[in-house]
C-alpha positions, 0 to 999 in steps of 0.5 A, a space after each residue: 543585321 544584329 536585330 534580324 539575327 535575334 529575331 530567327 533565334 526567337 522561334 528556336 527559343 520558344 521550341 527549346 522551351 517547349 521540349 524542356 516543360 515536356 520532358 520535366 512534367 513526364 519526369 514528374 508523372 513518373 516520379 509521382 506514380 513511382 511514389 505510390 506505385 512501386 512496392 515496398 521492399 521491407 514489410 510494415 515493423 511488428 512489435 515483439 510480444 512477452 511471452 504470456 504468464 502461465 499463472 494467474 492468482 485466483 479470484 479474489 473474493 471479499 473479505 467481508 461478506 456481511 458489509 455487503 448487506 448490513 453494518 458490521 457487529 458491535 465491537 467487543 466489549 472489552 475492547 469497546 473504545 473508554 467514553 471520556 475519550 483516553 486523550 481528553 483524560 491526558 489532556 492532549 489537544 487533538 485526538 490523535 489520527 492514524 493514518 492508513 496509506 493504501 494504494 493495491 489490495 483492498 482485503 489486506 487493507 480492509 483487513 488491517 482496519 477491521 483489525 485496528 477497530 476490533 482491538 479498540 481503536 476509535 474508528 472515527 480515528 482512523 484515516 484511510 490514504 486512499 494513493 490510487 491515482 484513480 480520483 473519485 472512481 473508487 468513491 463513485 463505485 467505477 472500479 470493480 473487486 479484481 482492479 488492484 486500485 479498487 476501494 470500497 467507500 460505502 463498507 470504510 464508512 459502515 466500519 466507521 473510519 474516514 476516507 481522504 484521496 491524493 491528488 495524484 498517485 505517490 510514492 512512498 516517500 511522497 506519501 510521507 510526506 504528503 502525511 506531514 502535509 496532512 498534519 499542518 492542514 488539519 492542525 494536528 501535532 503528532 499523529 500515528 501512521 501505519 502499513 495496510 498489510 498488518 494483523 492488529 490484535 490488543 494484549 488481550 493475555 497482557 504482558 508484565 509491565 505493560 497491561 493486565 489480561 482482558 476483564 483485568 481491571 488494569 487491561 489496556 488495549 492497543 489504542 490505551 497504551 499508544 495513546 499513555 506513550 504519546 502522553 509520556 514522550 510529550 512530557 519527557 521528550 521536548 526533542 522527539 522524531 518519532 516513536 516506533 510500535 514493530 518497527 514502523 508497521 504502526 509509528 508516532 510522528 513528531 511532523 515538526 521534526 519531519 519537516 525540520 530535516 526536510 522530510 523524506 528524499 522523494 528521489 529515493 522513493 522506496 527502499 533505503 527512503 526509511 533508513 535515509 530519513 530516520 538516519 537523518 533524524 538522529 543525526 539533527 538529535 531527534 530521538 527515535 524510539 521503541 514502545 510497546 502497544 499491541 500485536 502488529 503482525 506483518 503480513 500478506 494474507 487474509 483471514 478467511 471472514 475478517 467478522 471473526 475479529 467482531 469476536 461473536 463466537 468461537 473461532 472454528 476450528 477449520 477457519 484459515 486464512 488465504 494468500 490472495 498471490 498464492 505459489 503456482 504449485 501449492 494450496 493453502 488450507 488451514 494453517 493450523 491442521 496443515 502441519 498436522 496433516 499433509 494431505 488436508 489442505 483445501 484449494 486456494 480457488 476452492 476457499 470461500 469465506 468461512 461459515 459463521 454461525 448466523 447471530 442476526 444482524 450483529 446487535 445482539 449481545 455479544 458477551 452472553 455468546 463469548 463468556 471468556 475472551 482468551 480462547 478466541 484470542 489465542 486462537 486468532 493470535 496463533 492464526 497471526 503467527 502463521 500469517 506472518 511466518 507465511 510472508 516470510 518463509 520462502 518467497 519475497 514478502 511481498 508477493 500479495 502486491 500481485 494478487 489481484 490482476 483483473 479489472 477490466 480496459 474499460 475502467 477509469 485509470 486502468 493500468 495492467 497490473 504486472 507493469 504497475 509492479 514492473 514499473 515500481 520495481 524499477 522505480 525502487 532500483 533507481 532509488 537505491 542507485 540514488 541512496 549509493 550516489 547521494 552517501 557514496 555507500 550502499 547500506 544503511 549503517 552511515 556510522 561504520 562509513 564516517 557519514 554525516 547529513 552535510 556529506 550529501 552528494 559530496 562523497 566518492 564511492 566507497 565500493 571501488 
């Protein structure tokens, strides 16, 4: 009885099943054709662009025409390094190195060597930090002029000064101490560092107690007396940090003091970096202290022909200098007749290298052009004068950072110029928020707060 009953089910069974495997596979089609045939309810998301600048800086041009075709004129023959070298006559182990970091404006940079090697610095001295980030594309000429992270290799070695690379792109207080590292690699006891936007004169008029006039016979330029300091603080200071020529825009470096203290906070990697360190020195008894050298002028324009430093003539009267990140609603011309007259100024995108009476290919003698030096001296310093009070007048002092936005999506490493900044400006804000949590206080004089160095990250606000 039971078997007949299971075997009429059977049949009833298989055609539940039957009507269950239709009805899920139509569900299934529908569910599949709505998934790609139903129309979406909300259009695709759009990013938001910034608004775009309405200015940009001009062009900028080289500061330097002649090294594009020939070796630079001979340097000046008072200022013409001394043979045997001033340090072989102290007695020092090495000679010593200057370092040069550059990482955005090749012209301030340029210009700032030239200006060394003109005042008498030995050029086979002088080292130059190339911190791009870019590797080898400057050295292999695959960045053009308006990149901010260009390099000109082949005119650095014409002017006669040496060229390293980072490894990768540093912050400031990286960079430092990347110097240090530099120093332990090349075996180098001290060395001088200075900032890729100055204007380097000697004391070509002298100055009382420090040098005598140009053709005086105690003239020294600014290499002579950086190198008689470092002389002198090795044999009367056994506990020195560092030595500071216009503040750090040109400094002497004791590296083994630098690595004593732990180097710089690379978490503080800008501003308050500097204060942070030197406090520090102090603190471990390091002394830390000024002297006298040359003119290290702070700056952020560019003369207009950095061959005037070679000093084969006169400075022409209408010579100038250009601001590479000039203000949107003003031109700059010569700074000398502009506040003689208002109304006679030359646009900035208008300003070419000026012109320079021809001296051949720049072997010919220079003191039979130039009888007294002074008069171009006084010319090029006033110039100086007027470039330093440019940077600092009414707008940030940096503003030449800015001044060369171009290069091309195409190049090795590009990056768009106003986001470099952008993110450096953020960089330097999360470093002073760094400094305020690490002292608990926001400023540099650590003294007034009662601060010691082992009172790192340990101490509340002072603020709240």
């Amino acid at each position: 009885m039971a078997s007949r009953l299971i075997f009429r089910l059977i049949p009833l069974v298989i055609a539940l099943g039957l009507v269950s495997l239709f009805f899920s596979s139509d569900i299934s089609k529908a569910a599949r054709g709505a998934s790609f045939k139903a129309p979406s309810e909300h259009p695709p998301s759009r990013p938001k662009y910034k608004p775009q600048p309405t200015w940009s800086p001009p062009l900028v041009k080289d500061p330097f025409p002649m090294l594009m075709s020939s070796a630079p004129p001979p340097i000046p023959p008072w200022n013409k390094p001394k043979a045997p070298n001033v340090y072989s006559n102290y007695n020092l182990p090495v000679a010593p190195p200057l370092l040069i970091g550059f990482t955005r404006s090749w012209p301030l940079l340029l210009q700032t060597v030239v200006g060394y090697v003109t005042a008498g610095w030995p050029a086979n001295q002088i080292y130059v930090i190339e911190n791009t980030g870019v590797h080898e594309s400057n050295a292999k000429g695959r960045l053009s002029l308006q990149n901010p992270l260009y390099l000109n290799h082949t005119q650095l070695q014409l002017v006669g000064v040496n060229v390293i690379r980072t490894p990768v792109l540093m912050n400031f207080a990286q960079l430092q101490n990347f110097f240090v590292s530099l120093s332990k690699e090349k075996k180098w006891p001290y060395y001088f560092w200075s900032h890729m936007d100055s204007l380097v004169l000697s004391l070509e008029e002298g100055v009382d107690g420090v040098s005598g006039p140009v053709n005086a016979p105690d003239y020294q330029t600014i290499y002579d007396l950086a190198v008689r300091e470092l002389n002198h603080t090795l044999h009367t200071d056994e506990r020195w940090g560092a030595r500071f020529f216009a503040y750090d825009h040109l400094a002497l470096v004791n590296p083994e003091a630098y690595e004593d203290v732990g180097g710089f906070d690379t978490f503080i990697p800008y501003y308050m970096t500097d204060c942070d360190m030197h406090w520090r020195l102090e603190e471990a008894g390091y002394s830390m202290n000024d002297a006298k050298a040359g003119i290290i002028q702070d700056v952020a324009s560019v003369l207009d022909d950095l061959r005037i430093l070679y000093r084969e003539q006169e400075v022409p009267d209408d010579f100038g200098f250009t601001d590479p990140n000039p203000p949107p609603t003003k031109v700059l011309g010569s700074p000398r007749k502009e506040d003689e007259d208002k109304n006679s100024t030359r646009g900035l995108q208008e300003a070419g290298p000026a012109h320079l009476p021809k001296t051949g290919d720049g072997a010919g003698d220079i003191a039979s052009r130039v009888v007294d030096p002074l008069p171009s001296f006084k010319r090029l310093h006033r110039i100086s004068m007027d470039m330093f009070n440019h940077k600092h007048a009414d707008r940030e002092r940096n503003t030449w950072q800015m001044g060369q936005k171009g290069g091309d999506t195409s190049e090795p490493y590009y990056y768009d110029a106003s986001g470099f900044q952008r993110g450096i400006d953020i960089m330097t804000e999360a470093g002073r928020k760094v400094f305020s949590e690490k002292w608990g206080h926001r400023d540099c004089d650590f003294g007034a707060a009662g601060l010691h160095p082992s009172d790192a990250w340990r101490v509340e606000k002072d603020w709240e």
